[in-house]
N, C-alpha and C positions, 0 to 999 in steps of 0.2 A: 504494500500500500504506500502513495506516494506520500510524504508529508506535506503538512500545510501550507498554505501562503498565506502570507501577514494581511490584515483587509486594510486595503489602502484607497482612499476616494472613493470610499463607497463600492468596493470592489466586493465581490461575494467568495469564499474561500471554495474550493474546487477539488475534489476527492477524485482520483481513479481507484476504484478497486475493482482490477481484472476487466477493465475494459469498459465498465460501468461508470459513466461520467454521470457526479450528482452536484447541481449547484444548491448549497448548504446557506441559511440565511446566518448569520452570523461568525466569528472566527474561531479555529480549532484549539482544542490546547497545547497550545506548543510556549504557553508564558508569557501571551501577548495580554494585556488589561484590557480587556472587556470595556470593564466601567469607562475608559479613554476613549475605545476605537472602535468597541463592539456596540455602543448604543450611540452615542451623539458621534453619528459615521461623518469624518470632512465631506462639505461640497452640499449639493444638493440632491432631492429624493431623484433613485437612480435605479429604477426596476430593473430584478435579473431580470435579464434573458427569456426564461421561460413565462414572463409575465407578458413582456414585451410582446413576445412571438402571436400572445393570446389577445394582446393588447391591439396591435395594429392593422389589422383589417376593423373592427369595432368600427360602428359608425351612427351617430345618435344624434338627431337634428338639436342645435343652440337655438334655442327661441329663447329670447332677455325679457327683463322689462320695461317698459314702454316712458317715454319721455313722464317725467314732473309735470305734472298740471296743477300742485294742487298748492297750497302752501307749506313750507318747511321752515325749521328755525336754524336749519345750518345755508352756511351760503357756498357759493360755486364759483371759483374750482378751491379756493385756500382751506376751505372749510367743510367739510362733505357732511361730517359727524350731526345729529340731533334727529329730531322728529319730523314727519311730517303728517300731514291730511291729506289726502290722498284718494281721489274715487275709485284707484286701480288698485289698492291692497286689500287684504282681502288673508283671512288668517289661514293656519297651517294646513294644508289640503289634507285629507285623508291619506293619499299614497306616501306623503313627505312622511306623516308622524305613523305610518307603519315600517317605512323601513328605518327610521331611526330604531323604535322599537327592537328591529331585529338588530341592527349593528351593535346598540348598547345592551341585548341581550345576549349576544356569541362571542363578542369582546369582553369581559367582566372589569379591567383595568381603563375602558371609554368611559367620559362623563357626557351628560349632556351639555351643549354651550347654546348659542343663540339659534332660535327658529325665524318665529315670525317679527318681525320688527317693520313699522312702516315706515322708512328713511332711503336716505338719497343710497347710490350704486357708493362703498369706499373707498374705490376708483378714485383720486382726484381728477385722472385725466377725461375721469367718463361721470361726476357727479350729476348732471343735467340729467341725468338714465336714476329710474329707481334702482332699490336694489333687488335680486332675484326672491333675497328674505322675505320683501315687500309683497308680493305674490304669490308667499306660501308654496315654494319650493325649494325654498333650499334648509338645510341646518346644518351646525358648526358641531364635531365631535372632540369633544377635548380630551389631547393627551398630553399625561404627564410628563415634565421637563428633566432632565439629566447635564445637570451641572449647569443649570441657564438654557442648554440646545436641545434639538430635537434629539428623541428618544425615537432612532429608526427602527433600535427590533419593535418596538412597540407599535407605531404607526405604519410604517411600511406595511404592514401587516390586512389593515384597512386600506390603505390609499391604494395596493396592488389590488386586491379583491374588487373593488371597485371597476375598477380598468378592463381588470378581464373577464367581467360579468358588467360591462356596462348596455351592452343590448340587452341582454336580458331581464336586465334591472330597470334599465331607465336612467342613466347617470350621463345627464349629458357635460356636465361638468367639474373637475377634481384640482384644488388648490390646498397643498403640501410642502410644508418644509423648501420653500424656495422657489418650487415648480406650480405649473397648472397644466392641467391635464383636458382638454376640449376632444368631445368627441364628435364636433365635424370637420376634422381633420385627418383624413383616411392615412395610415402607414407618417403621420406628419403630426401627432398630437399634442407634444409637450413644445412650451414654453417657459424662459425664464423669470420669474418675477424681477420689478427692475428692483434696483438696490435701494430705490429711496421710499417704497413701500413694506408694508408689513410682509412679513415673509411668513408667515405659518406655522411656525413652530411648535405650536404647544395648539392648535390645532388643527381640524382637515376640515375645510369648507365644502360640501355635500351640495350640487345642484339638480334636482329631477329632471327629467325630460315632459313636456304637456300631458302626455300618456303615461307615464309613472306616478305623476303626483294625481292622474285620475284613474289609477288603480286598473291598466287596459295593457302593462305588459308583463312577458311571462311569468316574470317572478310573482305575482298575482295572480292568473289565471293556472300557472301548474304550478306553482310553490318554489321555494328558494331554490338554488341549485342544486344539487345533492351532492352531497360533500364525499363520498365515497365514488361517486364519477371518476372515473381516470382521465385528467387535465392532458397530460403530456408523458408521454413511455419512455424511460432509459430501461434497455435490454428487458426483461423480465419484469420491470419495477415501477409502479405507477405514481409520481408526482400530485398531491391531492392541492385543492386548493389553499387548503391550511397551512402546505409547505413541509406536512409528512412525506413520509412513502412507506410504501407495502408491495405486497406481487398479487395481482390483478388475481389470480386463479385461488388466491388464499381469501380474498372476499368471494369467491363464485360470482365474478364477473368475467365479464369477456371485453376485452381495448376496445374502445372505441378508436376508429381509427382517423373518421371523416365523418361527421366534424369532431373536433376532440375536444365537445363539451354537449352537454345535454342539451340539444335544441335543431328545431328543425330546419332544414335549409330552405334557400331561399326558393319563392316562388318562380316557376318556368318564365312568368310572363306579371305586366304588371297589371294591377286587379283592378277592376272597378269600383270603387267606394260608394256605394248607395245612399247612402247617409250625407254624401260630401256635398257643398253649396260653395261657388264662385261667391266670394264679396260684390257689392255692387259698384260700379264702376263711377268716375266721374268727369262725366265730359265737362271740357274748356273752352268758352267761347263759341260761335256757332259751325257752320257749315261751311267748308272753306275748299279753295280750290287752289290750285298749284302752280305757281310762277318762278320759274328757271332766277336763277343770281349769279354773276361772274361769279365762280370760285373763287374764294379769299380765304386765306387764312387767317382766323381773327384771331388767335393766339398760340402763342410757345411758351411753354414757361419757363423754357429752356433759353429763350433769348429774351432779355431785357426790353428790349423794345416795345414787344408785341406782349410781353409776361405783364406787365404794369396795366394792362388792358382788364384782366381778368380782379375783381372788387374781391380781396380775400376776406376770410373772417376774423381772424386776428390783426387787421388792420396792414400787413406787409405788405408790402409793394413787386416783390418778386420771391423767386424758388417755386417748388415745387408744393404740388401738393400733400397734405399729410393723413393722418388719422383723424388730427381736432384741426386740418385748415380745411375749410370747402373753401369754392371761388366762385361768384357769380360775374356771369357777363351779361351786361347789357343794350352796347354800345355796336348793336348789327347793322353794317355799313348795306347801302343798297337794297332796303326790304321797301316793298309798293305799300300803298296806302292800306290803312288799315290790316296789317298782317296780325297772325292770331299766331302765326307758331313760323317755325323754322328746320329747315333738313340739315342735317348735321351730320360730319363723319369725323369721330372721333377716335384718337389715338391713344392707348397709354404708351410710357418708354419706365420700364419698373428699376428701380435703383437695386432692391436688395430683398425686398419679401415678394411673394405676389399676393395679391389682393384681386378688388375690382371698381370699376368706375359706376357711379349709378348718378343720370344725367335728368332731371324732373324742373319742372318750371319752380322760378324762385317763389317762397313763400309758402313752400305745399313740403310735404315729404313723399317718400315711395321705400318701399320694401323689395323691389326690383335693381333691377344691375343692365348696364348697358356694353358696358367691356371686360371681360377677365383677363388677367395678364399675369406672366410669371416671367421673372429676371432670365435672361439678359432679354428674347426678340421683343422686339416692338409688338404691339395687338392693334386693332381699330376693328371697326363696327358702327354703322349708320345708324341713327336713327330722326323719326319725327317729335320733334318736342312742340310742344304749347307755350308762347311767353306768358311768364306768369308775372308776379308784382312787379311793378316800372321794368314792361317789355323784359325782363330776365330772366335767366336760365342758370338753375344752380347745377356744379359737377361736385361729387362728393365721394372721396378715396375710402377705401379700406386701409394702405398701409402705402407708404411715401412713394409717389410717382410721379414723373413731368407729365404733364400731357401739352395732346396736339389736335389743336380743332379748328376743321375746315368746313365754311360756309358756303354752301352750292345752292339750295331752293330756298322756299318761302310757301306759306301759305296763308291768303287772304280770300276777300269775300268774289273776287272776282279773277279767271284764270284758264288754267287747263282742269279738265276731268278727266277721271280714270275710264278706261277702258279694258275690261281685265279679257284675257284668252286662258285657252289651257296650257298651262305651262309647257313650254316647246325647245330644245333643243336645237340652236343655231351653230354652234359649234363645239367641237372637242378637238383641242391639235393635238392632243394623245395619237390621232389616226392620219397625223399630218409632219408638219415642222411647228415646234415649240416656237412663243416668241425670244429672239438672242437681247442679248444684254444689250442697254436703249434703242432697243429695237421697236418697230412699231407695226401691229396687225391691225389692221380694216373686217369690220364685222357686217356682214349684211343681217340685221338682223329684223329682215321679212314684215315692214312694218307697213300702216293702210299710207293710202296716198295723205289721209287729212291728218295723221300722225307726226307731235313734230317733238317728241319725245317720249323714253321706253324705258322698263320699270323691267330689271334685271338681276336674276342672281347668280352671279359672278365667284368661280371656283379659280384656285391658283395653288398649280402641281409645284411646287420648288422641285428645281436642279440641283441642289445641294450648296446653295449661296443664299442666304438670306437677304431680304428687298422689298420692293412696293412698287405698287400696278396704280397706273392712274389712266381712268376712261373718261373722253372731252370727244364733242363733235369733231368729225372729219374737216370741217370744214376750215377749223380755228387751230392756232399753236396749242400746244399741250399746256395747262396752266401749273402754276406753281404748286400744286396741293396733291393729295394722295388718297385712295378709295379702300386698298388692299395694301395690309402689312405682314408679310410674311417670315415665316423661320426659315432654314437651311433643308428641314423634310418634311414638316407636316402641311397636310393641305388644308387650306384656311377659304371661308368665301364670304363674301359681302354683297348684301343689295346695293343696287346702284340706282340713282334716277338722275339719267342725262339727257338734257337736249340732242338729237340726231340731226343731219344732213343728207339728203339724198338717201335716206333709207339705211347709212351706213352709222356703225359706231366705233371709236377708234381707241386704241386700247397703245400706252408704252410699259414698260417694264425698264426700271435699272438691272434687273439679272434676269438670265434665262431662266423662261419656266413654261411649262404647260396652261390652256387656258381652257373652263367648260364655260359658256353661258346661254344659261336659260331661260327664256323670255315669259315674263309671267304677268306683262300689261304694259299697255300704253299709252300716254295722254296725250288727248286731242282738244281742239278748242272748245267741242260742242260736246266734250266727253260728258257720261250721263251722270256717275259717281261723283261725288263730292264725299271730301272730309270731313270726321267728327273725330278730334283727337281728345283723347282721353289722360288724367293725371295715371303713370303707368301703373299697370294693373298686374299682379301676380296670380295667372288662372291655374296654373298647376305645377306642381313641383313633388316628382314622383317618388320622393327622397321622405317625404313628410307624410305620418299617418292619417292625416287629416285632409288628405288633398284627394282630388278626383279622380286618380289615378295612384296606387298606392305600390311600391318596386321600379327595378328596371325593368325597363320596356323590353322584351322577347325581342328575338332579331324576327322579325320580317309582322311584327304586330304593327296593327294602327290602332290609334286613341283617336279619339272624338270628343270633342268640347264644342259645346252648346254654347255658343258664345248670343247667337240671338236673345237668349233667356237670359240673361248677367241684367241684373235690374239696374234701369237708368239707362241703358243702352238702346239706339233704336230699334225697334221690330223687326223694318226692313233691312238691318244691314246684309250688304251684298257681298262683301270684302273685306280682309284684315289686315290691318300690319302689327304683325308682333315681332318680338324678340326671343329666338329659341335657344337654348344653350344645352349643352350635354355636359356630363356628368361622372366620373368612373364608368366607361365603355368598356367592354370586355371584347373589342375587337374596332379596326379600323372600320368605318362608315359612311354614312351621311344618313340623312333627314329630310322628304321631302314631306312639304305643306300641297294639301290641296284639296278639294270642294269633296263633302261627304256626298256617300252615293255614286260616283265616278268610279271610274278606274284609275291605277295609281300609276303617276305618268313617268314616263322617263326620264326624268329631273331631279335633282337637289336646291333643298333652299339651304341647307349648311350642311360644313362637313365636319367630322370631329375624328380624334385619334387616340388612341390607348395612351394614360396617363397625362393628358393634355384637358383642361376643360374650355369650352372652344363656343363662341358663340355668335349667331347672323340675325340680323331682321330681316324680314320675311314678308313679302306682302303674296296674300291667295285670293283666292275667289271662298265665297261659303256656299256649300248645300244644304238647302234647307237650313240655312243658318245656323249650321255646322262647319269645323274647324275639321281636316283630318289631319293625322301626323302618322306618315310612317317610318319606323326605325330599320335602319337595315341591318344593324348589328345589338347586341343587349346596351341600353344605357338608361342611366338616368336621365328624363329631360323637364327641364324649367320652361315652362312659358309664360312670357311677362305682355301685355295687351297695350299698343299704344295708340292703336284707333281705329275708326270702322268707316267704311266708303258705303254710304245710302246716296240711293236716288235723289238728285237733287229734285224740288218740286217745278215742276213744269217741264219735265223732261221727259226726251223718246226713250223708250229702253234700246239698247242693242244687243246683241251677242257679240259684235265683234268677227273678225273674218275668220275662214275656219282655219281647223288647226293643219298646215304643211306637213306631209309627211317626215318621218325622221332622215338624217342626213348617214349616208353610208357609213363614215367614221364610228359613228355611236355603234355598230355590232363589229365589239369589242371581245377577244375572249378574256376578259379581265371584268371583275365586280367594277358596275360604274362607282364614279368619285371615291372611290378607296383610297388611303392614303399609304403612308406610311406611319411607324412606329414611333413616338417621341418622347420629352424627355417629362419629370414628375413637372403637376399645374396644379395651380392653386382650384377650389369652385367659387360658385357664385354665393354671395351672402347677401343677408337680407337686412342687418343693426347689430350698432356696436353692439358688444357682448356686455355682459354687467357682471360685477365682481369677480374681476381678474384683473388682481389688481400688477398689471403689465399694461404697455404699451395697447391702446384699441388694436384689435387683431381682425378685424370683422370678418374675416374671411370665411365663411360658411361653407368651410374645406368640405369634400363632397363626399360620396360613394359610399354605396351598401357594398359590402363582400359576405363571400361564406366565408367562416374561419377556415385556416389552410389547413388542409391533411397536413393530419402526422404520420409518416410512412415508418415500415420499419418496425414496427412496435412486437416486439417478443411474449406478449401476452397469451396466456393460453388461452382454451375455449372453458368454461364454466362448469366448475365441478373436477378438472382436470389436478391432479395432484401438484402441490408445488413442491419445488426439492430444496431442500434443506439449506443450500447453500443460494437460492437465492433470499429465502427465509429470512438467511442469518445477515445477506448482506444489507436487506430491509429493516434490520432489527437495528444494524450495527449504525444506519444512516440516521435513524431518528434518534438514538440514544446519541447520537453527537448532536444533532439539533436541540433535545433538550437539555443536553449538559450544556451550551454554549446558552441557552435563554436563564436558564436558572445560576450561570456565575454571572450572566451578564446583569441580573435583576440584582444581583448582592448590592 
């Protein structure tokens, strides 16, 4: 048997015996003092391995609490601490003070500490947020201190538990001895506490999830875990949650091997939630139509110039965006009289986290997201905004980024109207020549004679260079601004809406790359649809047990959102444009939008790729005023609602010219818009978080997983004899785990 190593930074000591690797929580006797290194371990909470492993697929939607309305006697940001009144607090739910219950019943050395308390988030960075106590989901477990610091055999002991049973339980969030533990951050959970907040020591701050503290997940409906489960298999010898071991066939069990914890796997396909209601929506301003604007870049914040253009909220004059800076602009050069909103294609350039951008008329808020982005590529994403208070438009980060925002259309009371088609396929040079680096392609893209602009969703294959696509009429120089931002291999797409010339649309690239675009409308003078844009709307998000659609989406499923029905919305709407994002994908894809009851056409309106969360706006026609989404591959998908195209009054209807047959290139022996494989991405989030106390993180890191097989597992079948020497080595592993807890308690 190897001897021990000294525990050093929280390191865990590590036994071979004969081949049998056991990681032991605490340190061996070899003379090392416990009391120094075995309980207040240097650094911070630092889960083995086998927690981790259990830990990181985990994935459990943050929903905070919701802005201060009400009155408080602490103030913001210097002062977080005191009371308040409050119409959102609301005392300890039933799910919170059961599973407290159960922690301070299996722990006998936990105290209770604080539940429900109705006061600010004690966040300084984030006070203006109640706190989650406030809401009656969280509570504080107090443990006791070892020389002033944390006591990890002690706490480790819950803050791990937690982690590796947080789907099961409902923990969407864990703040410990330094760390905080979120779980919508797939394989990405932990963060540091910064230095100048409380660090946790002496206790573990406990958050539910919306379905835990209403008593709706499993630890509720089948009961706690079962503690004689086999967690994770070295050779013969079952690791329990407790952080004993035994041999699986001396309980008359059998390994569980996939998944390797009691619970069942995920669903094939995502479900329809019966029970589930759209929020109602709310339109801004009236009925608006569409008029083209030179391209302008109204800001960078990367250049001073054009950065001092953007109203921050901390009063600065430039940099970038942060967690506590929004920026509103409202200084939009060339908008016609009377304009109600504005087309925008917005950029992030990420410093160091990813995050995302959520872009909503000033004065209002949204729960939606407009750009996701992860360090180092550029991102962008179009969308329609509403101006909200004095003509403005707030952009508002998860976590520090420059942005880049370019000015293209307008919408007022008088203009072009939509004209939608069935989504059509104009080009793919996958079945031709790529465009070369500033190179320039001419698109015919088959539009009516009285059309004098077209409404596109725009795919781009990188060649292994990362860059930006930018589409202007044929007719004019390429302008200064940019539609599509690309990585080095994943494929990324953007709606487009450009003025056209001669039928044609002209497209440059700085790098070579492949180009698909798919024509999904066009606007004419006398077009029939007119706008009704909406403050942005979160219709589904498959990730949340609450939503209309509840898992990922099955590869080759469609959903259906009834967007006609979304109260406040018109009856007749004909058309949408939303924002759809994906989500931990289980394979390269795309997403096409298009009119329920149809056939599902040859097109994408976004594309996404394995470990990337990737997102386009989308404009369709409805059926029946019906939304369809089909997935090509498993993913999560978000849909966020920013407006709907009804018959303006006094108008012809049309249909629009028919659909052109497909172009030879498109029969492909290859999955259309497939991409390639890329690198870890942050998801989409929806509000700061509350009580964590770090840096605002907002990022509503993504993905359900099944936990991963544990391959391998030497367990016998049930009832099977165990042999004595694996017996002894199970006997020999705990009797070290408890002689190291009982000197360390001395």
């Amino acid at each position: 048997m190897a001897s021990s190593l000294r525990c050093n930074n929280k390191m865990r000591t590590r036994f071979a015996l004969s081949g049998l690797c056991l990681s032991l929580l605490g340190c061996a006797a070899d003379g090392t003092d416990f009391a120094a290194e075995g309980i207040a371990i240097p650094g911070r909470w630092t889960p083995p391995a086998r927690t981790m492993t259990l830990s990181n697929p985990q994935f459990v939607p943050v929903v905070n609490a919701p802005l201060v309305t009400g009155t408080c006697t602490s103030t913001c940001p210097r002062n977080p601490w005191g009371t308040c009144r409050d119409s959102a607090c609301t005392g300890q739910l039933a799910g919170t003070l059961e599973v407290q219950r159960y922690i301070l019943g299996r722990w006998s050395f936990a105290r209770p500490g604080g539940d429900f308390s109705c006061r600010r988030n004690s966040n300084p960075n984030a006070c203006e947020y109640l706190s989650v106590h406030a809401i009656g989901r969280a509570i504080d477990v107090m443990i006791p201190l070892s020389g002033g610091s944390a006591d990890n055999t002690l706490g480790d002991q819950i803050a791990n538990w937690l982690i590796e049973n947080a789907e099961y339980v409902g923990i969407q969030r864990v703040i410990w001895d330094g760390r905080y533990w979120s779980g919508n951050r797939v394989n990405d959970h932990f963060r540091d506490i910064e230095s100048n907040a409380s660090q946790h020591i002496d206790h573990i701050h406990v958050e539910l999830s919306v379905d835990a503290a209403a008593r709706r997940t499993r630890f509720f409906t089948m009961g706690a875990p079962p503690m004689t489960c086999p967690i994770v298999c070295y050779g013969h010898a079952a690791v329990r949650a407790d952080c004993t071991f035994t041999d699986c066939a001396a309980l008359g069990q059998v390994c569980v091997p996939d998944p390797p914890r009691c619970a069942p796997t995920e669903a094939p396909a995502s479900v329809r939630n019966a029970s589930a209601t759209i929020p109602a929506a709310t339109p801004i301003g009236g009925l608006s139509r569409y008029q083209p604007v030179a391209p302008t870049r109204i800001f960078d914040t990367r250049m001073p110039a054009t950065s001092a253009q953007l109203q921050r909220s901390d009063g600065a004059t430039s940099g970038p965006l942060t967690a506590m800076r929004t920026g509103t602009f409202s200084a939009f050069p060339g908008l016609p009289a009377g304009a109600t909103g504005v087309w925008l294609n917005v950029a992030a350039v990420p410093q160091t986290q990813p995050g995302f951008i959520s872009v909503y008329p000033a004065g209002s808020s949204t729960n939606s997201s407009t750009v996701n982005y992860a360090p180092p590529p550029a991102r962008s994403n179009a969308t329609a905004i509403a101006l909200g208070a004095a003509n403005g438009v707030t952009f508002r980060a998860s976590s520090t980024t420059d942005v880049i925002t370019d000015l293209t259309g307008a919408f007022a009371p008088m203009g072009m109207g939509l004209r939608t088609v069935t989504p059509t396929r104009v080009i793919d040079t996958r079945g031709g020549s790529p465009i070369a680096a500033a190179g320039r392609l001419t698109v015919n893209v088959r539009a009516p004679a009285d059309a004098r602009a077209v409404v596109a969703s725009v795919a781009v294959l990188p060649r292994g260079v990362p860059g930006f696509v930018t589409a202007f009429p044929c007719s004019g120089a390429a302008p200064p601004t940019s539609n599509i931002n690309h990585d080095a291999t994943n494929v990324v797409a953007n709606t487009i809406i450009s003025p056209i010339s001669d039928g044609n649309l002209c497209f440059i690239s700085n790098a070579e790359v492949d180009l698909i675009v798919d024509i999904t409308g066009y606007l004419v003078n006398n077009g029939e649809l007119s706008l009704q844009l909406v403050s942005p709307l979160r219709m589904l998000d498959t990730r949340d047990m609450t939503s209309l659609y509840r898992g990922r989406a099955g590869a080759g499923q469609i959903l259906e959102i009834p967007i006609a029905t979304i109260p406040r919305l018109p009856a007749d709407a004909r058309a949408a444009l939303v924002n759809i994002t994906s989500v931990d994908a289980a394979a390269n894809g795309f997403v096409t939008a298009f009119p329920c009851g149809n056939p599902t056409p040859n097109s994408s309106s976004m594309n996404y790729s394995v470990g990337v969360v990737g997102g386009s706006a989308a404009v369709s026609s409805l059926g029946g005023g019906r939304l369809c989404l089909y997935a090509h591959t498993r993913t999560h998908l978000i849909v966020d609602l920013l407006g709907v195209w009804v018959p303006t009054p006094g108008s012809t209807p049309t249909d629009g010219p028919p659909t052109p047959p497909d172009t030879p290139e498109e029969m492909l022996p290859v999955d259309p818009d497939a991409g390639t494989d890329g690198g870890a991405a942050p998801a989409d989030a929806s509000a700061p978080p509350a009580d964590a106390s770090a840096m605002i993180d907002a990022a509503r890191d993504a993905g359900s997983a099944t936990p991963p097989a544990v391959t391998g597992c030497g367990c016998r079948a049930a009832g099977a004899p165990a042999s004595q020497r694996t017996l002894a080595l199970a006997a020999l592993a705990l009797a070290i785990v408890t002689t190291a807890r009982r000197r360390a308690k001395r």
